[in-house]
ZAMARGU-4260 file (C-alpha; in steps of 0.2 Angstrom, whole numbers, plus 5000, padded with zeros to 4 digits):
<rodrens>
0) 3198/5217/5523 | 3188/5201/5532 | 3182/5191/5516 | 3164/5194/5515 | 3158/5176/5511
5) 3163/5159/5516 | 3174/5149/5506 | 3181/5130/5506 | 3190/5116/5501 | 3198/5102/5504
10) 3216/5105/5510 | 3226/5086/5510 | 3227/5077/5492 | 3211/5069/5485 | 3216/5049/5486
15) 3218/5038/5500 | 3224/5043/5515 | 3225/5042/5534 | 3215/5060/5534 | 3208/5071/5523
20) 3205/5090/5530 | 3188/5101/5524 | 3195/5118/5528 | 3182/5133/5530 | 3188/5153/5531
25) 3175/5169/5536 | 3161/5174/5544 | 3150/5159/5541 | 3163/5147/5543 | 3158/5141/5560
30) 3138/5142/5557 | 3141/5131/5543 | 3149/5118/5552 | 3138/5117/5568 | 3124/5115/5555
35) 3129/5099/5549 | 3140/5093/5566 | 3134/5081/5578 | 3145/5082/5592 | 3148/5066/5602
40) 3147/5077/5618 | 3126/5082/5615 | 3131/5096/5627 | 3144/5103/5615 | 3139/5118/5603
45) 3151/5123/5592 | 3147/5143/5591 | 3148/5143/5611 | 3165/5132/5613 | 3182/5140/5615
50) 3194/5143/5599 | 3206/5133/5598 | 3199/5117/5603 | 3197/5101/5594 | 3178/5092/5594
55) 3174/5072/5590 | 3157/5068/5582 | 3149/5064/5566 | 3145/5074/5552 | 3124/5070/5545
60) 3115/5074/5531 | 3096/5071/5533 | 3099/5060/5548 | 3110/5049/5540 | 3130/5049/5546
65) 3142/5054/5532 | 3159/5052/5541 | 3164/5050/5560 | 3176/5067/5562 | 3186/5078/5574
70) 3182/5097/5570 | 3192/5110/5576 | 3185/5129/5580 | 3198/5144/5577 | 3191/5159/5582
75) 3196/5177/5572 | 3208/5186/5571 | 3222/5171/5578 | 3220/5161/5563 | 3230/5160/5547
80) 3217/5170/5536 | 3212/5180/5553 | 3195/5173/5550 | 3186/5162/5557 | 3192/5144/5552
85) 3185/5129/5555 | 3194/5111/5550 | 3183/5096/5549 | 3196/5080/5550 | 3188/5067/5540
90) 3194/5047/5535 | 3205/5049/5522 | 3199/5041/5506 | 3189/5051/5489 | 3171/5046/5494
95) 3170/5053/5511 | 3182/5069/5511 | 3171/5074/5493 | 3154/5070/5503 | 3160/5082/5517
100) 3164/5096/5505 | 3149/5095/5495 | 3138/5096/5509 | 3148/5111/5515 | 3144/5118/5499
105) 3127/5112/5500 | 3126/5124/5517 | 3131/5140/5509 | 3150/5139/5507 | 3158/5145/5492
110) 3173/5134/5485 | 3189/5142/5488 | 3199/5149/5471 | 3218/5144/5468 | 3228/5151/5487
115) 3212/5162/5491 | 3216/5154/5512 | 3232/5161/5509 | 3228/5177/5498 | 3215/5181/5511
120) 3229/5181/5524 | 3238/5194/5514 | 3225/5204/5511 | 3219/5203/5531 | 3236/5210/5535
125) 3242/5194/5541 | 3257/5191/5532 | 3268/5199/5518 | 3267/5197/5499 | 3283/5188/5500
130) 3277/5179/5514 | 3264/5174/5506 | 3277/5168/5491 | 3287/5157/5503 | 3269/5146/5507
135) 3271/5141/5491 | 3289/5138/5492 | 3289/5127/5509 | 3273/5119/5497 | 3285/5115/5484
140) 3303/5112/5491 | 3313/5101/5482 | 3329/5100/5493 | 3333/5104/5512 | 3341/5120/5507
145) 3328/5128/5499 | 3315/5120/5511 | 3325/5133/5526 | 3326/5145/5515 | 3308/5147/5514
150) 3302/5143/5530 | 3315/5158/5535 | 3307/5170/5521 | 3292/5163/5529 | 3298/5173/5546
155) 3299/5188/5535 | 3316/5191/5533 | 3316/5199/5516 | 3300/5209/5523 | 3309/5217/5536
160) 3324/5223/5526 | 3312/5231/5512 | 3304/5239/5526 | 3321/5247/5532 | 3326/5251/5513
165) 3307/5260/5509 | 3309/5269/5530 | 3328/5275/5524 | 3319/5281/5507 | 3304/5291/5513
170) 3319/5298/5528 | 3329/5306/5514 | 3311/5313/5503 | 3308/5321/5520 | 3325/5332/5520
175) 3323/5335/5502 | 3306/5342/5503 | 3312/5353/5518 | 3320/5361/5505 | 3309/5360/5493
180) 3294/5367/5505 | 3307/5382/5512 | 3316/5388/5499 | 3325/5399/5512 | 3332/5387/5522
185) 3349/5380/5519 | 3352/5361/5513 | 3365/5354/5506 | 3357/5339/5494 | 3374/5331/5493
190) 3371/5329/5510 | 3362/5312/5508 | 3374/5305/5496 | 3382/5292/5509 | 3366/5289/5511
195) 3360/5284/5494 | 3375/5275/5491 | 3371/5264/5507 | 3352/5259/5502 | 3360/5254/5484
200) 3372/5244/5491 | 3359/5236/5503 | 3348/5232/5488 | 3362/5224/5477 | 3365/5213/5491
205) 3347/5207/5492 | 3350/5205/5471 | 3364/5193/5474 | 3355/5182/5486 | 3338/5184/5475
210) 3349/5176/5460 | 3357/5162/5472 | 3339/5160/5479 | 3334/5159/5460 | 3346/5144/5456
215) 3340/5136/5473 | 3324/5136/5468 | 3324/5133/5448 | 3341/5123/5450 | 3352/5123/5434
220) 3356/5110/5420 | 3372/5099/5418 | 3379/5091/5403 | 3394/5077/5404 | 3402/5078/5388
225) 3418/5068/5381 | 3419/5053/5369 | 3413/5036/5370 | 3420/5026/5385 | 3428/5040/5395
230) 3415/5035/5410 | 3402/5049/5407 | 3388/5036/5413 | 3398/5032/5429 | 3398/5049/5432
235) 3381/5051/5429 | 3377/5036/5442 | 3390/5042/5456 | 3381/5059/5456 | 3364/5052/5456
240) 3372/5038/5471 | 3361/5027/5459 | 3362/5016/5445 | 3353/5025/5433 | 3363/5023/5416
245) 3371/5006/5408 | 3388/5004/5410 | 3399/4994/5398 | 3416/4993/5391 | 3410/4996/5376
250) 3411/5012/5368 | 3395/5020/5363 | 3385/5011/5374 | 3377/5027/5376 | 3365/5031/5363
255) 3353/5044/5369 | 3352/5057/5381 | 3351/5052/5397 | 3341/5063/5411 | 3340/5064/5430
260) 3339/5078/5444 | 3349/5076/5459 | 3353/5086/5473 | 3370/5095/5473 | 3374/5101/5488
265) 3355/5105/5491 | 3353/5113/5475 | 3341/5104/5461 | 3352/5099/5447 | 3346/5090/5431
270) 3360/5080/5425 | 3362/5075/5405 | 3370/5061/5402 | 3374/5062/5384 | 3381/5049/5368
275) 3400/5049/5366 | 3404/5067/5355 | 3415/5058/5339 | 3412/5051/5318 | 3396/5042/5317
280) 3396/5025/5315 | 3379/5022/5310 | 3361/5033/5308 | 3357/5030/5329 | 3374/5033/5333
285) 3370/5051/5324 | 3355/5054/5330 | 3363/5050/5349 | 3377/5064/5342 | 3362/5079/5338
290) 3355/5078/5355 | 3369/5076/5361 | 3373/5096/5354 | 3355/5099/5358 | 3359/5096/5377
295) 3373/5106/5377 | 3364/5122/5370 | 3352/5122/5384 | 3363/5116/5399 | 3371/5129/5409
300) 3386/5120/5415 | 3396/5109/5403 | 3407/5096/5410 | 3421/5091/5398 | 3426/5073/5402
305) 3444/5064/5397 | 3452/5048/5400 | 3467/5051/5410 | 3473/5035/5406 | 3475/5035/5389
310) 3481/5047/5378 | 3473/5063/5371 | 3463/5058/5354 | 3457/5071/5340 | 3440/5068/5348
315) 3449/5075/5364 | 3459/5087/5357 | 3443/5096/5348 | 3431/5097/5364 | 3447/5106/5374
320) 3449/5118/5360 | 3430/5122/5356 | 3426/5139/5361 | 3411/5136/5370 | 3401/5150/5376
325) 3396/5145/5396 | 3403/5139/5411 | 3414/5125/5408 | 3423/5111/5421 | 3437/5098/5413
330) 3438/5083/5421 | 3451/5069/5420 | 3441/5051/5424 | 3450/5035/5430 | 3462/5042/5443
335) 3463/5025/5449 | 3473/5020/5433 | 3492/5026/5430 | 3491/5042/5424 | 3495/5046/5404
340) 3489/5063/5401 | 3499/5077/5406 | 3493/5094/5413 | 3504/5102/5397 | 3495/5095/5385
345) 3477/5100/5393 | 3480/5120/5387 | 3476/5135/5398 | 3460/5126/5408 | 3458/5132/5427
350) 3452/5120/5440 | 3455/5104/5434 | 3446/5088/5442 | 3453/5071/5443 | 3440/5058/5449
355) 3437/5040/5449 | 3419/5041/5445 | 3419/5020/5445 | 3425/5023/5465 | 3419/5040/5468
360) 3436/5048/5472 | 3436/5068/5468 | 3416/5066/5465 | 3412/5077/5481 | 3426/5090/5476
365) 3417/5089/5457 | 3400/5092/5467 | 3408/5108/5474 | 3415/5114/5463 | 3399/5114/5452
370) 3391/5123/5465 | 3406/5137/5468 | 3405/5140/5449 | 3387/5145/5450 | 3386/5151/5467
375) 3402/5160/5471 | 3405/5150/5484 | 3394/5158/5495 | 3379/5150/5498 | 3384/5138/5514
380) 3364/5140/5522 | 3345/5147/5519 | 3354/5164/5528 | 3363/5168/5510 | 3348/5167/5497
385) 3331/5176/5494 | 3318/5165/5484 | 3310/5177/5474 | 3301/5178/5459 | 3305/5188/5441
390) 3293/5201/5448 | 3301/5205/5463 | 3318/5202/5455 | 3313/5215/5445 | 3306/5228/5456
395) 3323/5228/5464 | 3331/5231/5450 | 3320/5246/5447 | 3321/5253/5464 | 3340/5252/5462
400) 3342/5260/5447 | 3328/5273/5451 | 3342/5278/5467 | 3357/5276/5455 | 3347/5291/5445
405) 3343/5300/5459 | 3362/5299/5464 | 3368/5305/5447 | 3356/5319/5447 | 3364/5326/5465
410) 3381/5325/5457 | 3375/5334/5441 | 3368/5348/5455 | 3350/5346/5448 | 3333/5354/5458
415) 3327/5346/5474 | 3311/5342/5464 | 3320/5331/5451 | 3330/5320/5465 | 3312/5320/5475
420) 3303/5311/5458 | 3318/5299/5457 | 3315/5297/5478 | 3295/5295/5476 | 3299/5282/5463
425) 3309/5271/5471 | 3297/5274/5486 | 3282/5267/5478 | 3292/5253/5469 | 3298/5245/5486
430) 3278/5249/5492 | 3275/5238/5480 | 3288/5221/5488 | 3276/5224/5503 | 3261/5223/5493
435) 3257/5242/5494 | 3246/5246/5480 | 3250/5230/5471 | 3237/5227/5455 | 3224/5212/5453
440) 3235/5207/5441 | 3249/5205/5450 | 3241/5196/5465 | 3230/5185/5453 | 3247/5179/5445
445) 3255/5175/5463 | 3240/5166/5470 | 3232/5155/5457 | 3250/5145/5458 | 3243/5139/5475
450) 3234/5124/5478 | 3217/5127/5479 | 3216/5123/5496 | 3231/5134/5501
</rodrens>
């Protein structure tokens, strides 16, 4: 499916720069750039040269010199669109990387739309569909962790095992239409339940590492919670390794939120700093409390905060008996001081954490603990996770419970026809994760996230 016209764009930030890259991608691509390339080497033409190779000269419009450059020829089909691609290297800087292109343009080059490099690479048979996906998330990594995770996507990975799960689908269709082609020929449909059950299991597992992928991706929100003064800022600034919120010995200091992302453990965290939960003393100190509850209805992680070394206060005593309604840590602060709370008086909370934010003792424990709450623990490397998106997320979902019908109706003893819809459903939904008859739709909403030179 090579493109029919050329397209470009410029594929390095606009702005000032040590380079800046005009990328070019079909049939034209190399035409195009001969036309307006005067090579160093007069001897040198760039639709005879081999692929792969690197050429320095000049770029001219009307026999003036736009930008001294080195051009690189890549030949089809060992390209990343499996189209002919050429790279013209330019000066970094607006003027000259924005003259190259519009001369480009000029010549018969169409610009590039949002990924249409990468989309093309799809469509060429190049790479995957989630391939194509993990581009965008090698683009757009935050943290090392889902940096490896995509760059191992990018290997294909998650390709490969939906290409075992559909294979061991269409396997078991095939023994069921035996029967349903040759009505005389003995089969036991309860036969492929092991089976069944095996492809289920295979896709809840890529489920699991699809939501840890999603939390690696997306990350999660924190909200430090207590009264005034029980270190909530320290915290705050021994997770960010920074000082990013005042600290004082005065209580309330702390009349806003405070937000910042950090990563935990290489997981994108956004950390709420919020104003000390107790009686008002003035209108700002009640506006600091309202966004205060306002951060805790949209974090998903609460982390109740005490002073271990003082005693328990009403403030105290209602934040350990709210019943809130998420994942919840308790954490004794100032375990450098001499201990005055009790764990009896504290109730029936599990893993409790006693830090010293001021010194950052317990803090790294805190910091995995958070990430054992959300991801069970599991996620040590790029090897446990999936980053996918909610589409993909959800056609797993649908391709498992599309089996999880089909084993039901082998239990119920229903026709070979019945089980052979359920099996052709989930065929065609796991077609669609390789980008088997995937919509416009659906591909216009994965590529136009791209860069347009992507």
């Amino acid at each position: 499916m090579m493109g029919e016209d050329t397209i470009a764009a410029l594929s390095t930030p606009l702005g000032e720069g040590g380079i800046g890259i005009v990328r070019l991608s079909g049939p034209e691509a190399i035409t195009l750039a001969e036309a307006i390339f005067r090579p160093t080497n007069s001897e040198v033409a760039l639709s005879q040269v081999p692929t792969h190779t690197l050429h320095h000269g000049f770029i001219v419009s009307e026999g003036k010199r736009i930008d001294e450059v080195l051009v690189s020829v890549m030949r089809a089909p060992r390209t990343y669109t499996r189209e002919d691609v050429v790279e013209i290297n330019c000066h970094g800087g607006i003027l000259a990387t924005r003259a190259v292109l519009d001369l480009v343009l000029k010549h018969g080059a169409r610009l590039a739309e949002r990924g249409e490099f990468t989309k093309r690479a799809f469509l060429n048979g190049r790479i995957s569909l989630d391939q194509a996906q993990a581009v965008l998330d090698v683009v757009r990594a935050k943290t090392r962790l889902g940096l490896e995770a995509a760059v191992e996507q990018l290997g294909g990975r998650f390709s490969d095992a939906i290409t075992e799960i559909r294979e061991g689908i269409g396997a078991l269709l095939a023994q069921i239409e035996v029967e349903i082609d040759f009505p005389d020929v003995e089969a036991e449909t309860g036969a492929i339940l092991p089976v069944l059950r095996e492809l289920i299991d295979r896709l809840e597992r890529l489920l699991f590492q699809a939501e840890q992928g999603r939390i690696v991706r997306e990350g999660f929100t924190v909200a430090i919670i207590g009264r005034p003064n029980v270190g909530k800022s320290t915290l705050l600034n021994a997770l960010l390794a920074e000082e990013r919120a005042i600290v004082t010995a005065i209580p309330g200091t702390t009349r806003d939120t405070v937000e910042e992302e950090a990563a935990v453990g290489g997981i994108p965290v956004r950390l709420i700093d919020t104003a000390g939960l107790r009686e008002p003393g003035d209108a700002v100190e009640e506006a600091g409390i309202e966004r205060t509850e306002t951060a805790i209805a949209r974090a998903d992680l609460l982390i109740i905060m005490l002073d271990r070394s003082t005693s328990l206060t009403a403030e105290d005593r209602r934040l350990l008996h709210r019943p809130w309604e998420k994942p919840t840590l308790l954490v004794l602060n100032k375990s450098d001081l001499p201990q005055v709370i009790e764990p009896t008086q504290l109730g029936p909370w599990k893993g409790v954490y006693e830090i010293s934010a001021k010194h950052g003792t317990g803090v790294d424990r805190l910091s995995q603990g958070i990430l054992d709450l959300f991801l069970s623990g599991k996620v040590q490397s790029w090897g446990a996770i999936l980053l996918l998106d909610t589409w993909e997320r959800d056609l797993l979902r649908r391709a498992k419970s599309t089996l999880g019908r089909a084993v039901e109706a082998v239990r119920a003893g229903h026709s070979a026809d019945m089980i052979a819809e359920d099996l052709r459903s989930a065929y065609v939904v796991t077609g669609e994760l390789q980008g088997i008859d995937v919509s416009e739709d659906v591909l216009e909403h994965i590529f136009s996230r791209f860069c347009v030179g992507k």
